[in-house]
N, C-alpha and C positions, 0 to 999 in steps of 0.2 A: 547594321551589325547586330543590334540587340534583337530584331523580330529575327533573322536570323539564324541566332543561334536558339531563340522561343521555339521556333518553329522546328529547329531540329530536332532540340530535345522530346518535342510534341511528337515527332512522327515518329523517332526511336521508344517511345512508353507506347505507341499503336502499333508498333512492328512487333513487340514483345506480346502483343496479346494474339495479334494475327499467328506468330508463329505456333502459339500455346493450343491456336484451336488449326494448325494444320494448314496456313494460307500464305507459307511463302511466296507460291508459286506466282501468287498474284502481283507479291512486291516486285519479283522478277521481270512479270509482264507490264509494268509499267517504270521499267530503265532504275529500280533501285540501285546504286551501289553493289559494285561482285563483293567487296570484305563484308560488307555488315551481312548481304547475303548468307555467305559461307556462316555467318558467326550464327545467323539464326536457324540456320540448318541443323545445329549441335542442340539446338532445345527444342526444334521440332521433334512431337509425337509420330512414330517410325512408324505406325501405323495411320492412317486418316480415315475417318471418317464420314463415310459419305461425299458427294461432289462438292469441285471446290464451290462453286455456289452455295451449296448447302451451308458449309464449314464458315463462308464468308458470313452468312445469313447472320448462326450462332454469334461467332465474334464481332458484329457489328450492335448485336442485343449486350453483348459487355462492353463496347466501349461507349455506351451510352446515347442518348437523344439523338446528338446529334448525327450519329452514323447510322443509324437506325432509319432516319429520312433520306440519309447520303443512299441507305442502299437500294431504298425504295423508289428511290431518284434514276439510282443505277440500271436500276429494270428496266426500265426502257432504252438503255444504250446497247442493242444488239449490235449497232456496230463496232462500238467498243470493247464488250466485253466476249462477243459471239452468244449465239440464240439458248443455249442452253445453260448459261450461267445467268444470263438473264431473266431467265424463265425460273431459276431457282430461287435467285433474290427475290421475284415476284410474291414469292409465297412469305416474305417476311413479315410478319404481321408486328402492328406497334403496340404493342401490349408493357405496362412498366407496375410496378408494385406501384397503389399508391400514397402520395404522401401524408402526414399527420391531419387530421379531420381539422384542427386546431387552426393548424396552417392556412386550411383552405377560408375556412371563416374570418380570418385576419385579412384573407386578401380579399374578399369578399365586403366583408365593414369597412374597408379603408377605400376601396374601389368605387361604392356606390354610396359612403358616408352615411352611413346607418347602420345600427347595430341590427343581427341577425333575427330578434322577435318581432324588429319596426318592418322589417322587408319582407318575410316569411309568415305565415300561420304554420307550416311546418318546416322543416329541413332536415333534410336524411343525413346524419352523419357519416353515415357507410357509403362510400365513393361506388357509383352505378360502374364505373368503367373508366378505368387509366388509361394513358398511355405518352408516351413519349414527351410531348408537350402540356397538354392540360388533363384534369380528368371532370367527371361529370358526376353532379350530385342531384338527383330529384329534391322536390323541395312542392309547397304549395302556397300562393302569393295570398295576399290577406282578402281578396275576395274571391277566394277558392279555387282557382286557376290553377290545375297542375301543371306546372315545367320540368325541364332540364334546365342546371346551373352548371358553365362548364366556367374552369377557374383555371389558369394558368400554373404551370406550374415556378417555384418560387427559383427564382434565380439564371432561370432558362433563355433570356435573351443575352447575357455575357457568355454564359456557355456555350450559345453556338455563335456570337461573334468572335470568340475567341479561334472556333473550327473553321469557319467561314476566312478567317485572313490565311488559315493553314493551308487550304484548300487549292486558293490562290496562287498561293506561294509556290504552292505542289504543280500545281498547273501548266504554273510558269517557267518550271523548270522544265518538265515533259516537252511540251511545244521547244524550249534551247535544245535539249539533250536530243529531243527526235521530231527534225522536221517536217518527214512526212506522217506524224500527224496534227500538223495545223489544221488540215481539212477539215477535223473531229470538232474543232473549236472548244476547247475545253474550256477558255476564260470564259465565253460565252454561253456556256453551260454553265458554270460555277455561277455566272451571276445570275441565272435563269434559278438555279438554286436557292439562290440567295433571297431574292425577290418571293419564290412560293413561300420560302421558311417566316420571313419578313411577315405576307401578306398573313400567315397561320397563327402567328402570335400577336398581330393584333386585332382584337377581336370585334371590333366595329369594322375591320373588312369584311371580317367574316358573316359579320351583321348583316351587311350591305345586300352579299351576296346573295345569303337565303333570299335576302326579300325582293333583288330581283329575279331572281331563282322562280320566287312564289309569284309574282307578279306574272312571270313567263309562261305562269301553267295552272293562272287563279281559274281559268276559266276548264280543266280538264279535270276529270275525275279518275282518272287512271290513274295520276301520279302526282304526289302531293308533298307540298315541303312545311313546315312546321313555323307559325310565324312568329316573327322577334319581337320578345319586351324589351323596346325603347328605353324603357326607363329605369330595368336593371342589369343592363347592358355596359361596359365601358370597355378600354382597353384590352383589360385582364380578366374580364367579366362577361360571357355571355349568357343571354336568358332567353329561351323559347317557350313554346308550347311542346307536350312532351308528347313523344310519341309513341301508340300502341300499335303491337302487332306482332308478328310471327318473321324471323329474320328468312330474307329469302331462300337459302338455301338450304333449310329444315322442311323439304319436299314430302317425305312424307308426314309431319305434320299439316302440311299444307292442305296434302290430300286428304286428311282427315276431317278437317277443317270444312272441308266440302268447295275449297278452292281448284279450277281448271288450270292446272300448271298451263299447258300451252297458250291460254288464256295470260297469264301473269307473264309468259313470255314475249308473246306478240305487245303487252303493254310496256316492258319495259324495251323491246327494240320499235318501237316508236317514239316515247319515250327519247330514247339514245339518239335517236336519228334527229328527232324538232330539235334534240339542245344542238346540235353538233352543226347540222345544214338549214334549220328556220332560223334559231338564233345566234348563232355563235357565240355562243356561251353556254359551257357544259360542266359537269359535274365531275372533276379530275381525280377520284378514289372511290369509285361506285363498286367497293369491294362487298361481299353478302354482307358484313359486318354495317353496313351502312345504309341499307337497306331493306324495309320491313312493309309486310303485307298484313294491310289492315282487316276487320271484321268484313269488311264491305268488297274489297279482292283489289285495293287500291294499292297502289305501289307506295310506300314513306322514305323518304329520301332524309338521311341526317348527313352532317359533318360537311358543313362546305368554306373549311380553309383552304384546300384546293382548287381552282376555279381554273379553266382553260378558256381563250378565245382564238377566234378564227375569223380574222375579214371576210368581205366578200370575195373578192377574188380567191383567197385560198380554199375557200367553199366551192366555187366554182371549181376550180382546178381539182380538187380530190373526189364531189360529186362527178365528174366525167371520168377519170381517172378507173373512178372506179366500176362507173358501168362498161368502161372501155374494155376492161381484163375480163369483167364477168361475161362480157360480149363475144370476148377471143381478138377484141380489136386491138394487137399493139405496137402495130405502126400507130394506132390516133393517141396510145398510150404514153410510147418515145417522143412522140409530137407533141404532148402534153406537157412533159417533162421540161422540155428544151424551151419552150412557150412561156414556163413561169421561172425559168432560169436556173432551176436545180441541175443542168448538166451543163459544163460549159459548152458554148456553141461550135469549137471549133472539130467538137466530137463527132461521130457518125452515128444519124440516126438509123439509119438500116441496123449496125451492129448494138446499140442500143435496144431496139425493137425486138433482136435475135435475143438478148440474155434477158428482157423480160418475158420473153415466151418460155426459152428455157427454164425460169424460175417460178413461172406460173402455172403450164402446160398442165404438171405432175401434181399440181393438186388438182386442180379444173377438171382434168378428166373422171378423177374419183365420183361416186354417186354425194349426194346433193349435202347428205349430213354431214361427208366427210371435208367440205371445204373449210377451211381456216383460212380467213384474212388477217387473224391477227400475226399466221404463222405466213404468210405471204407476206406482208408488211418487213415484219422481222427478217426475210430474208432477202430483201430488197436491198438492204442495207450490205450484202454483200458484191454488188456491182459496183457501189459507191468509189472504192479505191481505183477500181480496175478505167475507169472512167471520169477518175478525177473529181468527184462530186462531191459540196462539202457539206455538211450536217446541215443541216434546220432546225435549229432549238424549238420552233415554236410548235414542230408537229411531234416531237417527243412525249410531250403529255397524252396527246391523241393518239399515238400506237399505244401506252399503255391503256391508255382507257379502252381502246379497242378491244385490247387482249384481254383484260377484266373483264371486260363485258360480256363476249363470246364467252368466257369461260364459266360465268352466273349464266348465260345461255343453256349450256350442254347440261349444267347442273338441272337445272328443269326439267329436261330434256335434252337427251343425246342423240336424240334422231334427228330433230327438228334443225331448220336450219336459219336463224335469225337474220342474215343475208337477203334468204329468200323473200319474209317477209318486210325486209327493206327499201328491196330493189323497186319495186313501182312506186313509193314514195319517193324514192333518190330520184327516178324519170320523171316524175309528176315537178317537181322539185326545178330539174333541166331544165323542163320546156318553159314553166313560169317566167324562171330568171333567165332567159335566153329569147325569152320575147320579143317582136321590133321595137314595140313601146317600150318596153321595158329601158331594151339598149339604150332607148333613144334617151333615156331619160338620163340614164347614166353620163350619156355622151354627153349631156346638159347641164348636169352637175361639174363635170369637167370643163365644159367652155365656159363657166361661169369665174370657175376658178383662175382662167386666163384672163379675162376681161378686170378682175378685182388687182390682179398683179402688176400693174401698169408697167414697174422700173425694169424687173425682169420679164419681161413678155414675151422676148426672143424665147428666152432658155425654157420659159412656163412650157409657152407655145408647144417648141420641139417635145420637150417631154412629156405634155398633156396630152397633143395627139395620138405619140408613140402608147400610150397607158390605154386609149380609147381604142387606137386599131388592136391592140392585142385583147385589151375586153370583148372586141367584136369578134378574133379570131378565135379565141379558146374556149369560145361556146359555140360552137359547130360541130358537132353530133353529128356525124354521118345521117345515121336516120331519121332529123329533122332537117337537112339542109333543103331548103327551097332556093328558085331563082328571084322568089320575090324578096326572102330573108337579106339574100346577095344586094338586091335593089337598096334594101333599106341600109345595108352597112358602108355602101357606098356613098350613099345621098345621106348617110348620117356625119362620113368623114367629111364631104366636101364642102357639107354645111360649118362645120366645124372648120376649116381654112376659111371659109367665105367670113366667120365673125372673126377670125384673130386677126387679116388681116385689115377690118375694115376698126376695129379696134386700135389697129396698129395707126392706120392713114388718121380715124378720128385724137 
C-alpha cells in the first residue's frame, strides 16, 4: 500500500511536468487514467511545440537524471514508441549543469583516501563536462600524467532507485491494463534498464570495460581507448588517460586539419563491425560527443558505461540476416528469423518473407548512399505485432548503436555508404565462422557439455543436439553451400549421437 501510493504521488508530480511541456498525449498512449487525463489537459500549453518527441526530449531534461537515460533508453523502442518519436528522443543529449567543485573533491578524497595535493600535481576545478550521472574533471597525477577524473554524481544511486521501483510499478500495470502488449516485455526492459544504469554508476565496471575495450584493439591504430589508473579508480571515481583530439563531427575542422573524412569513416565502420561481429562486445553510446580524432587520424573512443554484448549465435544470426536483405534474399531472411526463434513457429514463412520484402524492397532499391539500416531495422519492428513476435531486449542497444553510428557516418559524409564498406568484412566474417572445422569444433564443445552432465543426459542430450543442428543449419548461406559442407553437418550430427549414446551405455 505504501509503495503504492509513493508511486502514485511520483507519476502525478511527472504528469504535471509532462503536461507543462505539452506531452499528454503520451500519458494517453500508454492507458493513463481518462480523469487525471482530462485534468491535465486544462494545464496543457494550447499551443505545442514542436513533435511530441521533441517535447518529451525537453521534459525528460526537467525531470531529471534519471529520465534523461529513460529517454535515451526509449530511443530505441521503435516499436513502442513508433520510428519518429524514436528518432527525436535520439537527439537527447545528457548534458546537466555541474555540481559544486567542492563537492566533487570530497568524493574524490573520501573515494581514493587521500587528500587532493597527495593524488594530483594539478586538478582543474572547473568541470570539463557534466552530465546526468557523473561529470569529469582534468587533472595531472604526481608524475605528470595527464587524465580525466570522472566523479559521480552526489546522491544519484537513491535517485534512480527510487525511479527504477517507479518504472516497475508502471510496467506492471501497462502489461494488467493492456495485454496485448506483453509481447513488448516491458518488465524485461525495465530491468535491461536497470542493469545499464546499475553497470554506469559503478565505475569499476566501467573501468573494466575500457580495458577490455583497450585490450580488444591494443593491437590497432585506427581506433584507441584511453587506459585506466587502477589506482585512482573506485566505485565513484574513475581515472584514465586523457584524451586529445578533434570531436568527430567538427568535419570541417577535420578537414582542415588535413584529415581524409572517408578515411575516418571507413575507420570507424570497421571499427563498429570487429566490436559488434569479432567481439561481441561493443560500444553502446558512440554518440560524436564520444568520440575524437586524434593528431595521427586515429579514432578516441571515451565513455564506456554503456557496454552491449552479443553471443555467438546471435552474431551469426544478424551477420547473415543481414547479408541476406542486402542480397534481396528473404526467404533465407524469414528463415533466419524463425531458426533463432524470434517468430513463432506456427507462423507462415512465405508471408513473413512477403513483409520483409515489403519493408525493405523501398529502400534497397534507392542508389547506394541512400540506404539506411538503421531505418530498415526500425521498421522491422513494425511486422512484429502483425505476426506475433515479441521484443528482444538484448538487440535493443544494437539498433541504437546502429542508428548512431550511420548517422556519425552521413556526418562525414553523405554520400558514402558505410554498409558498403562493411559488407565483405560481414562475408569474410561468414565464411570463417561457418567453416566445417570451425562447426566441427562447436559441435565439440557441445558434446563435451553432454558427456560432463551425466544425471541429466537424456534432456542435456535432446537439447544439445537440437542447439548443434540449428548451429549447423543457420550458417548456410546460399552462396557458400557445398555438398561437402552437407557431408560434414551430417557426419558432425552423427558423431555426436554416436558419443551420447555410448556415454549413456558407458
Amino acid at each position: 500500500m505504501v509503495r503504492n501510493l509513493r508511486n502514485i504521488l511520483r507519476l502525478f508530480k511527472i504528469a504535471l511536468i509532462l503536461a507543462k511541456y505539452g506531452c499528454v498525449d503520451a500519458l494517453e498512449v500508454f492507458g493513463f487514467p481518462k480523469l487525471p487525463i482530462w485534468l491535465l489537459r486544462k494545464i496543457e500549453p494550447n499551443i505545442a511545440n514542436g513533435a511530441l518527441g521533441v517535447r518529451l526530449a525537453k521534459a525528460a531534461v526537467a525531470l531529471g537524471p534519471s529520465f534523461i537515460k529513460l529517454g535515451q533508453a526509449l530511443s530505441t523502442r521503435s516499436d513502442l514508441l513508433g520510428a519518429e518519436m524514436a528518432g527525436d528522443l535520439g537527439q537527447l543529449r545528457d548534458r546537466l549543469p555541474p555540481f559544486p567543485t567542492g563537492t566533487a573533491r570530497n568524493i574524490v578524497e573520501t573515494e581514493l583516501s587521500g587528500s587532493i595535493p597527495e593524488l594530483f600535481l594539478e586538478f582543474n576545478d572547473e568541470a570539463d563536462a557534466a552530465a546526468s550521472i557523473a561529470q569529469v574533471h582534468f587533472a595531472v597525477t604526481m608524475d605528470g600524467r595527464p587524465v580525466a577524473v570522472k566523479v559521480l554524481r552526489p546522491h544519484i544511486e537513491q535517485a534512480f532507485a527510487r525511479d527504477i521501483d517507479l518504472l516497475f510499478w508502471v510496467a506492471d500495470y501497462i502489461t494488467r491494463s493492456r495485454p496485448s502488449w506483453r509481447r513488448l516485455k516491458l518488465r524485461d526492459s525495465v530491468k535491461a534498464f536497470e542493469k545499464m544504469v546499475a553497470g554506469e554508476m559503478d565505475f569499476r565496471l566501467e573501468a573494466a570495460a575500457a580495458s577490455q575495450l583497450f585490450e580488444n584493439f591494443q593491437d590497432d591504430d585506427t581506433y584507441r581507448v584511453p587506459v585506466v589508473d587502477w589506482s585512482r579508480t573506485s566505485q565513484r571515481v574513475l581515472t584514465t588517460a586523457r584524451v586529445y583530439g578533434t570531436p568527430i563531427d567538427q568535419t570541417h575542422q577535420l578537414s582542415e586539419d588535413g584529415h581524409s573524412l572517408d578515411d575516418i569513416l571507413e575507420n570507424a565502420s570497421r571499427a563498429m563491425f570487429n566490436q559488434i561481429f569479432r567481439d561481441g562486445f561493443f560500444h553502446g553510446d558512440p554518440h560524436p560527443g564520444n568520440l575524437f580524432v586524434d593528431s595521427n587520424g586515429a579514432i578516441n573512443a571515451v565513455d564506456f558505461g554503456i557496454m552491449g554484448r552479443l553471443d555467438i549465435q546471435s552474431r551469426r544470426y544478424l551477420s547473415e540476416m543481414l547479408l541476406a536483405i542486402l542480397n534481396y534474399d528473404f526467404d533465407l531472411a524469414a528463415k533466419l528469423h524463425f531458426q533463432a526463434g524470434y517468430v513463432p513457429s506456427e507462423q507462415s514463412i512465405g508471408d513473413f518473407a512477403l513483409a520483409l520484402r515489403s519493408i525493405a524492397e523501398p529502400i534497397l532499391n534507392r542508389p547506394a548512399s541512400d540506404i539506411s539500416i538503421g531505418r530498415l531495422l526500425g521498421q522491422l519492428f513494425h511486422v512484429t505485432e502483425t505476426f506475433g513476435m515479441e521484443t528482444q531486449p538484448h538487440l535493443l542497444l544494437l539498433q541504437k548503436v546502429i542508428v548512431v553510428a550511420e548517422g556519425v557516418g552521413r556526418t562525414l559524409n553523405p554520400d558514402a555508404n558505410m554498409w558498403q564498406t562493411a559488407q565483405p568484412l560481414v562475408e569474410k566474417w561468414v565464411l570463417t565462422n561457418k567453416s566445417s572445422e570451425h562447426q566441427l569444433r562447436e559441435v565439440s564443445k557441445l558434446i563435451g557439455d553432454i558427456v560432463r552432465r551425466g544425471p541429466r543426459l537424456f534432456q542435456d542430450a535432446e537439447t544439445t543436439l537440437d542447439r548443434a543442428k540449428k548451429l549447423l543449419e543457420t550458417t548456410q548461406v546460399p552462396e557458400f553451400r557445398t555438398r561437402r559442407h552437407n557431408a560434414w553437418m551430417w557426419s558432425a550430427i552423427g558423431f555426436s549421437l554416436f558419443i551420447a549414446v555410448y556415454a549413456l551405455l558407458g
